[in-house]
MDAnalysis code that builds the backbone (N, CA, C; Angstrom):
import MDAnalysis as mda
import numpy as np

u = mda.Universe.empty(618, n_residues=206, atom_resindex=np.repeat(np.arange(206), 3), trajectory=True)
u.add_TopologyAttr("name", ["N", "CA", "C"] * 206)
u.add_TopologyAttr("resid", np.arange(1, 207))
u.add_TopologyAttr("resname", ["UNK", "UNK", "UNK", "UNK", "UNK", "UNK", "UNK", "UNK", "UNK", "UNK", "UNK", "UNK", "UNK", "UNK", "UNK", "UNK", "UNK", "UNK", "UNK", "UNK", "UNK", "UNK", "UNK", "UNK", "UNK", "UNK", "UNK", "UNK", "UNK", "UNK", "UNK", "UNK", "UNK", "UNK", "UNK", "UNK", "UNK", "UNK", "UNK", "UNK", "UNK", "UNK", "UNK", "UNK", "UNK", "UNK", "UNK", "UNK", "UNK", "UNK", "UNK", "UNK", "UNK", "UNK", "UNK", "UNK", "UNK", "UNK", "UNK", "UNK", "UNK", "UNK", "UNK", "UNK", "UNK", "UNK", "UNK", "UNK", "UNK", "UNK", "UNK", "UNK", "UNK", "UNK", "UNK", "UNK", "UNK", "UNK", "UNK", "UNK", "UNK", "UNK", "UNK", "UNK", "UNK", "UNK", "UNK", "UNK", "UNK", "UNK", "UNK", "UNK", "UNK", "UNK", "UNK", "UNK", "UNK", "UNK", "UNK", "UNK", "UNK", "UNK", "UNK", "UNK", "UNK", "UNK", "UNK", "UNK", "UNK", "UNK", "UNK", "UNK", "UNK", "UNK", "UNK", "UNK", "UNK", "UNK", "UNK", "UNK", "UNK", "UNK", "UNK", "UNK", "UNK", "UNK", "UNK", "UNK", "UNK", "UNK", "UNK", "UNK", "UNK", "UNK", "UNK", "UNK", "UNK", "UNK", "UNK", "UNK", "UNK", "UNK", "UNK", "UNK", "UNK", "UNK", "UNK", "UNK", "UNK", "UNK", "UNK", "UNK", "UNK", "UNK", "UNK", "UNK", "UNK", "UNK", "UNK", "UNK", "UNK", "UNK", "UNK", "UNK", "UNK", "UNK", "UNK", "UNK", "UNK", "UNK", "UNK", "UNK", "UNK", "UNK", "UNK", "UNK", "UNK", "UNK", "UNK", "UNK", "UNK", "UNK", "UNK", "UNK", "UNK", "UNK", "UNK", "UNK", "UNK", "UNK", "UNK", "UNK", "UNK", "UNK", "UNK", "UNK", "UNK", "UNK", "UNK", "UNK", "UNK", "UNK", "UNK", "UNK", "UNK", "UNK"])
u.atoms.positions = np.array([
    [193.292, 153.979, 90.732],
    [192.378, 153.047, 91.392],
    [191.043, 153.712, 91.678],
    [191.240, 155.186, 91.857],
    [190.073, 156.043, 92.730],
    [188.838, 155.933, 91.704],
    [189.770, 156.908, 89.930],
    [188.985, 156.541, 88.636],
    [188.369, 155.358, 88.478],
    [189.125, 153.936, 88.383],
    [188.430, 152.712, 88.261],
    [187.141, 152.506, 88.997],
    [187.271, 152.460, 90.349],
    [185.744, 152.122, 90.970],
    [185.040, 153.324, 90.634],
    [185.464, 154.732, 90.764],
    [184.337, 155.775, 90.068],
    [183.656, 154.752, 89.159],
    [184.444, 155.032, 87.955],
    [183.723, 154.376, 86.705],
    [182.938, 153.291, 86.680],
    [183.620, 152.188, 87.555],
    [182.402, 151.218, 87.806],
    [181.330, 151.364, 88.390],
    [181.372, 152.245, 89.477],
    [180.221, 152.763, 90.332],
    [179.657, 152.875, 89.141],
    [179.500, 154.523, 88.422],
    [178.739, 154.950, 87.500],
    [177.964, 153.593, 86.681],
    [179.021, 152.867, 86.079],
    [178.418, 151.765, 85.449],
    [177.148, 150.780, 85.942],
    [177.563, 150.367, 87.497],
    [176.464, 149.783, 87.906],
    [175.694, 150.281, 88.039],
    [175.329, 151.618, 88.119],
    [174.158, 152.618, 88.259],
    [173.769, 152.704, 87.102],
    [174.056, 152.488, 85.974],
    [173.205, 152.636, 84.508],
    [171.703, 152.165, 84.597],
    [171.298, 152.120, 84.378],
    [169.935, 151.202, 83.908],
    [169.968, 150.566, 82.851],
    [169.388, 149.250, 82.827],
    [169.335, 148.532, 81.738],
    [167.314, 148.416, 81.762],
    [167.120, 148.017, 79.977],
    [165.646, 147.800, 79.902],
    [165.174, 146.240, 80.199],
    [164.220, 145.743, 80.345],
    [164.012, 144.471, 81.094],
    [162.546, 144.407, 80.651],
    [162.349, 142.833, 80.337],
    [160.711, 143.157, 80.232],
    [160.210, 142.943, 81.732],
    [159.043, 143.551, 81.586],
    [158.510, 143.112, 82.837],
    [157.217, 141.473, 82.529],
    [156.862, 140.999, 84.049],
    [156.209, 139.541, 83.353],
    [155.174, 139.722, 82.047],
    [154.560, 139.281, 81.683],
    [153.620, 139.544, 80.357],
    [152.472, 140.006, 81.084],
    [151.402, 140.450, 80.760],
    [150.076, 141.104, 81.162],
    [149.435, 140.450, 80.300],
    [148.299, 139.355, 80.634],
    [146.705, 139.005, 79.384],
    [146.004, 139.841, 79.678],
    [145.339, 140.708, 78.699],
    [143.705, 141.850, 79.070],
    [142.720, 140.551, 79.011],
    [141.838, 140.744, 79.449],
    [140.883, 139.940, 78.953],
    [139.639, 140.927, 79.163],
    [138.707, 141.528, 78.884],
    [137.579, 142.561, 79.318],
    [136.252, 142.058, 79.833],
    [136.770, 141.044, 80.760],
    [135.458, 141.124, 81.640],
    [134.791, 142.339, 82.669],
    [135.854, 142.860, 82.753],
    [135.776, 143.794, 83.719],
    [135.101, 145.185, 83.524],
    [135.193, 145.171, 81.686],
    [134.561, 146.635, 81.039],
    [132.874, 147.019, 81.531],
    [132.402, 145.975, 81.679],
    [130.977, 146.564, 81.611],
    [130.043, 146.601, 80.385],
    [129.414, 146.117, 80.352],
    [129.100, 145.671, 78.672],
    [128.372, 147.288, 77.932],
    [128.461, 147.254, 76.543],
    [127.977, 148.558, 75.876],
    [128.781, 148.929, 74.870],
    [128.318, 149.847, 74.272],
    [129.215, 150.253, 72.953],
    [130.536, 151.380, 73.859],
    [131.342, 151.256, 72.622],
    [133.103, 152.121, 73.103],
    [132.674, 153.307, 71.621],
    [132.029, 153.920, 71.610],
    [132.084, 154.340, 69.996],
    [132.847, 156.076, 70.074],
    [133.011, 156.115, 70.965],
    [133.482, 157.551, 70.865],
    [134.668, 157.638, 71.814],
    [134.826, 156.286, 72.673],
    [135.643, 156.541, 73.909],
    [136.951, 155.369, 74.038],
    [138.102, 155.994, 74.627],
    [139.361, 155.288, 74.542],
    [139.104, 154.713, 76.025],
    [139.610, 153.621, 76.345],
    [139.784, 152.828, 77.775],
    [141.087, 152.632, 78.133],
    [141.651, 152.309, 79.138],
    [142.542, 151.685, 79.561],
    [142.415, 150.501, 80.511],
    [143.163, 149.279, 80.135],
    [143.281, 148.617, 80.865],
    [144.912, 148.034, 81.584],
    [145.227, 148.000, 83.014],
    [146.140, 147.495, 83.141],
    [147.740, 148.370, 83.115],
    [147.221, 149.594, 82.296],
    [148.280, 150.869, 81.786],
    [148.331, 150.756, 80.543],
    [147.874, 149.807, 79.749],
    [147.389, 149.915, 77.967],
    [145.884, 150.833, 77.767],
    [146.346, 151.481, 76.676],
    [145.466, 152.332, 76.004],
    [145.025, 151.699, 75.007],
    [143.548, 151.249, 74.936],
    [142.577, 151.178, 74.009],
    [141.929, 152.158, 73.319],
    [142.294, 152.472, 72.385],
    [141.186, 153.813, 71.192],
    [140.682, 152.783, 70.312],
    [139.367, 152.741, 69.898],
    [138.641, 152.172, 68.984],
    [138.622, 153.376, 68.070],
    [138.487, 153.012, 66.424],
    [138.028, 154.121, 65.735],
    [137.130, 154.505, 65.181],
    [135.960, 153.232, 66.039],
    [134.491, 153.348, 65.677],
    [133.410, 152.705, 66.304],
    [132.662, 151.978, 65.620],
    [131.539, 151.387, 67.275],
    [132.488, 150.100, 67.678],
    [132.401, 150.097, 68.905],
    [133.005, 148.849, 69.404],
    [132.293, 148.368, 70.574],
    [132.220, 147.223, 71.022],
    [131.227, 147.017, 71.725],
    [132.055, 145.065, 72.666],
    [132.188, 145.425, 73.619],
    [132.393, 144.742, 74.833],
    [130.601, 143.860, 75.235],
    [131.161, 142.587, 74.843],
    [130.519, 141.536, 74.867],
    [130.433, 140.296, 75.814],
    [129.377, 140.195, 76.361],
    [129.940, 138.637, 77.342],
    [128.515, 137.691, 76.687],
    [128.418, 137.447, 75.252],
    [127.812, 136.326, 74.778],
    [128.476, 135.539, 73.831],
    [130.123, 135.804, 73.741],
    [130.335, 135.223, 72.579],
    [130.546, 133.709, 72.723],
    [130.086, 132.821, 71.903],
    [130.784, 130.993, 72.519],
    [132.314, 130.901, 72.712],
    [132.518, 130.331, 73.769],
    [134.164, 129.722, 73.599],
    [134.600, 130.791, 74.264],
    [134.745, 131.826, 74.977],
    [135.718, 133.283, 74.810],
    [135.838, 132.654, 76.806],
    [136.878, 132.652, 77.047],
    [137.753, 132.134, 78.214],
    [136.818, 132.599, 79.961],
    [136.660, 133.886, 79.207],
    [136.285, 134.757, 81.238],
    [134.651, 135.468, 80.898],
    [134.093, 134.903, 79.232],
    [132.474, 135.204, 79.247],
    [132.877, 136.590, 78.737],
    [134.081, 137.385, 78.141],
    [133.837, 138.325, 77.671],
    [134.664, 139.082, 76.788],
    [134.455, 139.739, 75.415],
    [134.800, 139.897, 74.359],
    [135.221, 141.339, 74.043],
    [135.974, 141.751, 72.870],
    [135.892, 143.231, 72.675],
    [136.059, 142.580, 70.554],
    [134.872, 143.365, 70.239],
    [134.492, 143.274, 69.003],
    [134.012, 144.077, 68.537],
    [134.125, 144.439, 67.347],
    [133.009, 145.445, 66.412],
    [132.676, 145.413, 65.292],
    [131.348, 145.656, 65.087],
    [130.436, 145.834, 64.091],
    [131.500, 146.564, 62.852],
    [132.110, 145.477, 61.299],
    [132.552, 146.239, 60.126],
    [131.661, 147.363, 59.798],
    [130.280, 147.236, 59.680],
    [129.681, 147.542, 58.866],
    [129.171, 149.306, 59.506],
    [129.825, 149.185, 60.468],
    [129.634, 150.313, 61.205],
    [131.001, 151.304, 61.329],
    [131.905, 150.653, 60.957],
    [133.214, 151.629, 60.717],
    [133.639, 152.260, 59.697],
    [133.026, 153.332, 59.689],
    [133.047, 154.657, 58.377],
    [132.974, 155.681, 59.657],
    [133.306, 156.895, 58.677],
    [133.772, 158.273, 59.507],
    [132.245, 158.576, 59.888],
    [131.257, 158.104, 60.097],
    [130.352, 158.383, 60.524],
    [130.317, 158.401, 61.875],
    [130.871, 157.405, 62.142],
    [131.196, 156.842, 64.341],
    [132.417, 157.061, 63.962],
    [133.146, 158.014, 63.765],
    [134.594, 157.858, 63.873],
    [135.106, 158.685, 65.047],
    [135.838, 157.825, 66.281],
    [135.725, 158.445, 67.548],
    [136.923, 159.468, 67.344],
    [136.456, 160.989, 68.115],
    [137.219, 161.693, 68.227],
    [138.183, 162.130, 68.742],
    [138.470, 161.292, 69.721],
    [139.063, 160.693, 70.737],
    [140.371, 159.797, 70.785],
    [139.798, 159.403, 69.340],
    [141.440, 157.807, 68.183],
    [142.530, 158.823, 68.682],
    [143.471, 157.672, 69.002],
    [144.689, 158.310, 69.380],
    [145.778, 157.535, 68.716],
    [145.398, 156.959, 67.403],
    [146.503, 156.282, 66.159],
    [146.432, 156.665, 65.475],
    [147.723, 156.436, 63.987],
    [147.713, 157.007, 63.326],
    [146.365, 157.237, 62.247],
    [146.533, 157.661, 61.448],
    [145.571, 158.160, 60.130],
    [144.338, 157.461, 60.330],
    [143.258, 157.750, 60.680],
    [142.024, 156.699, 60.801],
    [141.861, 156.217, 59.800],
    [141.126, 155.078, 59.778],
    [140.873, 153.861, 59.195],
    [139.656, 154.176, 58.833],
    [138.972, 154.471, 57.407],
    [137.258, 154.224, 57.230],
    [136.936, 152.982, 55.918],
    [136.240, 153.307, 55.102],
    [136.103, 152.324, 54.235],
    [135.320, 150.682, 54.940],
    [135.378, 150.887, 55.623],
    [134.705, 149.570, 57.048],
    [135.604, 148.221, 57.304],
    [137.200, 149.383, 57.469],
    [137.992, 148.752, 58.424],
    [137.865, 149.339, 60.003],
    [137.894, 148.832, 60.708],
    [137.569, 148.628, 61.984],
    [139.094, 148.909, 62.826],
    [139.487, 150.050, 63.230],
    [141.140, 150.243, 64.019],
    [140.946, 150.103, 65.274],
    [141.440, 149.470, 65.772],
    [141.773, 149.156, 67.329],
    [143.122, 149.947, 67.823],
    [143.385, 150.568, 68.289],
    [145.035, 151.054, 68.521],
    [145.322, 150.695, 70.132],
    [146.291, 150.647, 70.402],
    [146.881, 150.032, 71.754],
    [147.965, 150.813, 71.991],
    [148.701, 150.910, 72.950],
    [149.747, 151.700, 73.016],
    [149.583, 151.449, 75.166],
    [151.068, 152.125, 75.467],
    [151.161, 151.665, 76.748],
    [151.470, 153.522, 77.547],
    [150.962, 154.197, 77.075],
    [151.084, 155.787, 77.316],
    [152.872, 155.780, 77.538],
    [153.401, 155.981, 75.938],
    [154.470, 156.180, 76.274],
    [155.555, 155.239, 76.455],
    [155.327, 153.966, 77.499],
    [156.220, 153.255, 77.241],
    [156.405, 152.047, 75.857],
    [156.950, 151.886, 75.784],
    [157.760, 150.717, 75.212],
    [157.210, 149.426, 75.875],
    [156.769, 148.363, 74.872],
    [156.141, 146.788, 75.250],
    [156.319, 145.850, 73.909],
    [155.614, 144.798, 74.657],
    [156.349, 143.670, 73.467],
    [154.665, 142.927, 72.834],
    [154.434, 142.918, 72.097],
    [153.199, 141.937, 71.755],
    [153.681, 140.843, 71.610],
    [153.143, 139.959, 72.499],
    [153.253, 138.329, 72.359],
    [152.342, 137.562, 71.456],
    [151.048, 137.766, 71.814],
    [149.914, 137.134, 71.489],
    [148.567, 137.691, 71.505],
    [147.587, 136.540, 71.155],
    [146.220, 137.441, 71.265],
    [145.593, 135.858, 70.645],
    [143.982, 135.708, 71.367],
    [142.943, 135.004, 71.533],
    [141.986, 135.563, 70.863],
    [141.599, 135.271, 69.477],
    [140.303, 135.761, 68.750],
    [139.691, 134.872, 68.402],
    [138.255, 135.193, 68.526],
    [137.098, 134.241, 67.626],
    [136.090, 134.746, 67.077],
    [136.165, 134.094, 65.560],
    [135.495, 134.491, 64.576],
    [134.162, 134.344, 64.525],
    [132.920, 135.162, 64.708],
    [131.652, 134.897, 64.472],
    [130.988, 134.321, 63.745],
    [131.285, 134.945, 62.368],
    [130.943, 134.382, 61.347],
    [132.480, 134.314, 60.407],
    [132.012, 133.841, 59.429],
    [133.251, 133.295, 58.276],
    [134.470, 134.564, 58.671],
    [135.376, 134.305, 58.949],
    [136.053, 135.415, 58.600],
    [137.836, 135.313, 58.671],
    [138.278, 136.044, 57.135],
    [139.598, 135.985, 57.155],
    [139.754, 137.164, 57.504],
    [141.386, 137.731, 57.305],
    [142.270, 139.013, 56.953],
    [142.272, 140.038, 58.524],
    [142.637, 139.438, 59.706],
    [142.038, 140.271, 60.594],
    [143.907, 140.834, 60.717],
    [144.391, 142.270, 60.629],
    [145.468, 142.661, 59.947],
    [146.200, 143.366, 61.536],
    [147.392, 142.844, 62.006],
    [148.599, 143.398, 63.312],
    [149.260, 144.318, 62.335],
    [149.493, 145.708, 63.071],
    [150.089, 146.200, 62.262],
    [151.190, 146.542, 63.729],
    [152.288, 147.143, 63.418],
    [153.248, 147.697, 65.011],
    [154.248, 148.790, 64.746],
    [154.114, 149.850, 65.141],
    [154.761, 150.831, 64.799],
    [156.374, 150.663, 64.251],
    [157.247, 149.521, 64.273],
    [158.194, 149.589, 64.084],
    [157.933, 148.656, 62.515],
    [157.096, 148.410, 61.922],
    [156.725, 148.236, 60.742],
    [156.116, 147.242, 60.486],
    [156.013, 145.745, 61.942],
    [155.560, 144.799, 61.213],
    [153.520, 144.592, 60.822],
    [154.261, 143.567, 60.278],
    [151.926, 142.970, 59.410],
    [152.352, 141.948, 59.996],
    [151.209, 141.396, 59.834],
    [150.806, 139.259, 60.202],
    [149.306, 140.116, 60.176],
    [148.594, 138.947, 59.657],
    [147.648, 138.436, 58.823],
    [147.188, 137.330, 59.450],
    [145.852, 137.609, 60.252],
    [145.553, 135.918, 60.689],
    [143.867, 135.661, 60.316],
    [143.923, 134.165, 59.781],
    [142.426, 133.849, 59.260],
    [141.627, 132.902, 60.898],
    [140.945, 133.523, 61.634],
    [139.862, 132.650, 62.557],
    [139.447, 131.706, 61.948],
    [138.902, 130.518, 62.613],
    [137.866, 129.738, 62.582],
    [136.654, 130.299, 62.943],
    [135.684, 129.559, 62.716],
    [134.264, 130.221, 63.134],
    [134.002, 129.479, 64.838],
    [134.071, 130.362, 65.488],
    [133.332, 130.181, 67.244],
    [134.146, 129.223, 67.961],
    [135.364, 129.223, 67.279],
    [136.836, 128.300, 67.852],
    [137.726, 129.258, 68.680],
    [138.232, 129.479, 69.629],
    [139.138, 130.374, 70.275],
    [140.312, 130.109, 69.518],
    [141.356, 130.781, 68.964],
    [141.952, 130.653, 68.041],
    [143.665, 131.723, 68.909],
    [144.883, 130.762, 69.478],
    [145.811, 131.822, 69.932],
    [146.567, 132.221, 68.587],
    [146.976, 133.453, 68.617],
    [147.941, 133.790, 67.368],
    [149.572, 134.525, 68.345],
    [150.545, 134.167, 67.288],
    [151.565, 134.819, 68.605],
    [152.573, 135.472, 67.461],
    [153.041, 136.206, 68.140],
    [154.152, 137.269, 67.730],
    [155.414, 136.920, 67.755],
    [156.926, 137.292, 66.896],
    [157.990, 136.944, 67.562],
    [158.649, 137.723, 66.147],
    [160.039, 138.407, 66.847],
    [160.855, 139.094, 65.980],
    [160.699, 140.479, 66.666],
    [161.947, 141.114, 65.795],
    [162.257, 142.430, 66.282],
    [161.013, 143.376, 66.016],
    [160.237, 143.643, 65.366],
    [159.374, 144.236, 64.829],
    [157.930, 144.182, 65.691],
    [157.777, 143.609, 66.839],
    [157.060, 143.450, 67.841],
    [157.402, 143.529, 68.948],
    [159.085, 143.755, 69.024],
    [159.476, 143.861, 70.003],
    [159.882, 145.467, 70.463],
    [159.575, 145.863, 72.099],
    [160.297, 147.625, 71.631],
    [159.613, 148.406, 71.088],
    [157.748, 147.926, 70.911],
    [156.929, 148.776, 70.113],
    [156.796, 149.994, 70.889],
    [156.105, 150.820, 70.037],
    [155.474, 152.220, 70.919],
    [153.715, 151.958, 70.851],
    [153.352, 151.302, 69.816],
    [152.033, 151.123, 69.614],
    [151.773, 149.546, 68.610],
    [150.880, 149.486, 68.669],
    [150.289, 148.264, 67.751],
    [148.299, 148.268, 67.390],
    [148.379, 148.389, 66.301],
    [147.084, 148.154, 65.510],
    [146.368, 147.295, 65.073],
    [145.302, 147.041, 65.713],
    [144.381, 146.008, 64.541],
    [143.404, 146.605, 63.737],
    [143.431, 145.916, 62.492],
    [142.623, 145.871, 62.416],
    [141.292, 145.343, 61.466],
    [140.023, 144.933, 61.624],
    [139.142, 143.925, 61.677],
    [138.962, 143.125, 60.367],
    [139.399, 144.309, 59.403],
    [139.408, 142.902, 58.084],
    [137.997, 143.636, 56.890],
    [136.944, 144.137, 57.735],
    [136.342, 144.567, 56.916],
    [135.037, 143.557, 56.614],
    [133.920, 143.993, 55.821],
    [132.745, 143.305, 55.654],
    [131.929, 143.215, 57.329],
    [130.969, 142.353, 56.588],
    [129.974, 142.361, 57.485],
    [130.387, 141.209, 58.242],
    [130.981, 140.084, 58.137],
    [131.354, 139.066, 59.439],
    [132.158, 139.949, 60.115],
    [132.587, 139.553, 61.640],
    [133.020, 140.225, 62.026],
    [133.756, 138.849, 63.195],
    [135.052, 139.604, 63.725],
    [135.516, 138.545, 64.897],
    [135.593, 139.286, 66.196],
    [136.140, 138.649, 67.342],
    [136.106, 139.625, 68.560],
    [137.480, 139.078, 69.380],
    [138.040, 140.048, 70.016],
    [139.346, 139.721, 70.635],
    [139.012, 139.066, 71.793],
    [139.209, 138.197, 72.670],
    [138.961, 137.595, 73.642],
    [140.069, 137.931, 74.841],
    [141.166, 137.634, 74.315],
    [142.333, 138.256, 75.437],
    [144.041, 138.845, 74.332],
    [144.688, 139.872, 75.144],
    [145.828, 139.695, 74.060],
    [147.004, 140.033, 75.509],
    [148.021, 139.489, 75.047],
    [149.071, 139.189, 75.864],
    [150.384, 139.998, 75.355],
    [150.522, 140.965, 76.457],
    [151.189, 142.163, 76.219],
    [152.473, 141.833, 77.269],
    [153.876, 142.811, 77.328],
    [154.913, 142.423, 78.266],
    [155.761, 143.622, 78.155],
    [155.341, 144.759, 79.212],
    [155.927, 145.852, 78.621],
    [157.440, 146.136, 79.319],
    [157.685, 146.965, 78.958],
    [159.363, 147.657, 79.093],
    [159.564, 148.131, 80.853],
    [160.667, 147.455, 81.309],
    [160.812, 148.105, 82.788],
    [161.792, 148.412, 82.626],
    [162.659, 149.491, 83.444],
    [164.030, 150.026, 83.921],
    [164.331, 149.494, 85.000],
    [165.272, 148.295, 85.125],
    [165.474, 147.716, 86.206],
    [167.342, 147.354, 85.942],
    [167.915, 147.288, 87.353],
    [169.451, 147.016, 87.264],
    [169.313, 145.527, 87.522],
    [170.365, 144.939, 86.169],
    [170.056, 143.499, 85.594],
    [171.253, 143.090, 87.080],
    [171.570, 141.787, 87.000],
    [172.310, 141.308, 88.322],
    [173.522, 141.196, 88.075],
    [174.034, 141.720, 86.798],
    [175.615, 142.166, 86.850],
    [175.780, 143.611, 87.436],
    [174.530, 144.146, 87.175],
    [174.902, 145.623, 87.893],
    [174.941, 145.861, 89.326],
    [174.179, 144.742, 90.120],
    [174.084, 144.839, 91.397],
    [175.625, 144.351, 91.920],
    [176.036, 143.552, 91.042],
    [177.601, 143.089, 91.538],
    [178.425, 143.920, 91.204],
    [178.410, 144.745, 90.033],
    [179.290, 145.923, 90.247],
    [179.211, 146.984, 91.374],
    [177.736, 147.157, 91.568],
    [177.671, 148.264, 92.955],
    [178.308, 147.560, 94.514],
    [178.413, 146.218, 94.210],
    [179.103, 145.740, 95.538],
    [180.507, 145.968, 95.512],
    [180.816, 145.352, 94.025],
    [182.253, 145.635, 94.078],
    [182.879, 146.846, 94.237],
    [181.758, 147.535, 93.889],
    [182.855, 149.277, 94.113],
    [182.519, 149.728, 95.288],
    [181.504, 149.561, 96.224],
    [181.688, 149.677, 97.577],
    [182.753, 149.060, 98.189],
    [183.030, 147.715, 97.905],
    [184.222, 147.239, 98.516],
    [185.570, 148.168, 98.288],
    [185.604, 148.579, 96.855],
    [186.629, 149.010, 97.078],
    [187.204, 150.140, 97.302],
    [185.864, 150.850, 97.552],
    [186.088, 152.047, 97.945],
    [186.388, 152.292, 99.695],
    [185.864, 151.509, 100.285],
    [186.183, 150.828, 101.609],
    [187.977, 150.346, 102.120],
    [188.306, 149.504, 100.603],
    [189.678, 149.124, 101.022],
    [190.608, 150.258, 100.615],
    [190.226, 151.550, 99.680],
    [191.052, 152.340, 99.693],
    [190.536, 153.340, 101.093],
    [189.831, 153.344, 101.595],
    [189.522, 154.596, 102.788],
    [190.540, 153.987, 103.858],
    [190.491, 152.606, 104.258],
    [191.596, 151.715, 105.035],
    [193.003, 151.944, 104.466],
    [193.131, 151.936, 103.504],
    [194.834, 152.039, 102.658],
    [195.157, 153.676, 103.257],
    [194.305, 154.629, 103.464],
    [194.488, 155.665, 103.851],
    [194.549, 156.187, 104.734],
    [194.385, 155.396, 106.163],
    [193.982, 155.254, 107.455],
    [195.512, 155.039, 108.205],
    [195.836, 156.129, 109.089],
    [197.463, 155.771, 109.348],
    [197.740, 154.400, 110.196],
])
């Protein structure tokens, strides 16, 4: 009996993973100017750009008046920040965005982009292997959303811009990262094995 509640004890004490609620960035809050050399964080997400990037509050349509976009024509190893903290940089005048949650584990849900000018091919990439491919409208807020194992449980996730001289800008993206929390079967096991560790201390009681 003594073994049994041990073991359950132990059990309810496990940890299980849990998402926590979702997080939207939206970057009103950045301060407007170029990112060309420098990684940000918002929220406990890590932003590395891998070249000029530039935090905007003129774009039409964009929800809170403010944007995170960058210039294609400016992403070659020329501005290539030294600072990128993803894999293999990106030149040729693709444009890398990298994200990551320092370490933990999160889920990409979604993301709010609008296209400036004409523009397809803006490319999700996520460390556990997946692509999606999404074409904007022009100056339309446009949601795109995620779903499957391959977005789920990431360590990181990449954009990036597609290339050429149109260019689009992220408006908000909707992140939901990883918590360690005891789910509510575990809290009922820690009751139950208090109880019964209680009715054996009484069984022992002359």
């Amino acid at each position: 009996m003594r073994s049994t509640i041990a073991a359950l004890s132990v059990a309810a004490l496990l940890p299980v993973h849990a998402l926590a609620a979702p997080t939207t960035i939206g970057f009103a809050g950045m301060g407007s100017g170029a990112y060309d050399t420098a990684n940000f964080t918002v929220d406990g997400y890590r932003f590395s750009p891998n070249c000029h990037t530039d935090h905007r509050d003129f774009i039409q349509g964009s929800a809170d008046g403010a944007t995170l976009g960058w210039d294609a024509a400016n992403c070659d190893t020329t501005v290539f920040n030294p600072n990128y903290l993803g894999p293999t940089p990106v030149s040729n005048g693709l444009g890398s965005l990298y994200i990551d949650h320092a370490g933990a584990l999160f889920d990409l849900i979604s993301f709010v982009g609008i296209a400036v000018d004409l523009f397809s091919g803006a490319l999700f990439i996520s460390s556990k292997g997946g692509t999606q491919t999404v074409d904007l409208p022009i100056n339309t807020p446009t949601e795109f959303t995620f779903s499957g194992e391959q977005w789920q449980n990431v360590q990181w996730v990449r954009v990036l811009n597609g290339g050429g001289d149109p260019y689009w800008d992220l408006d908000s993206i909707t992140l939901s990262a990883q918590s360690t929390v005891p789910e509510p079967t575990s809290w009922f096991l820690v009751a139950l094995a208090g109880a019964g560790m209680a009715a054996a201390r009484r069984k022992r009681q002359p």
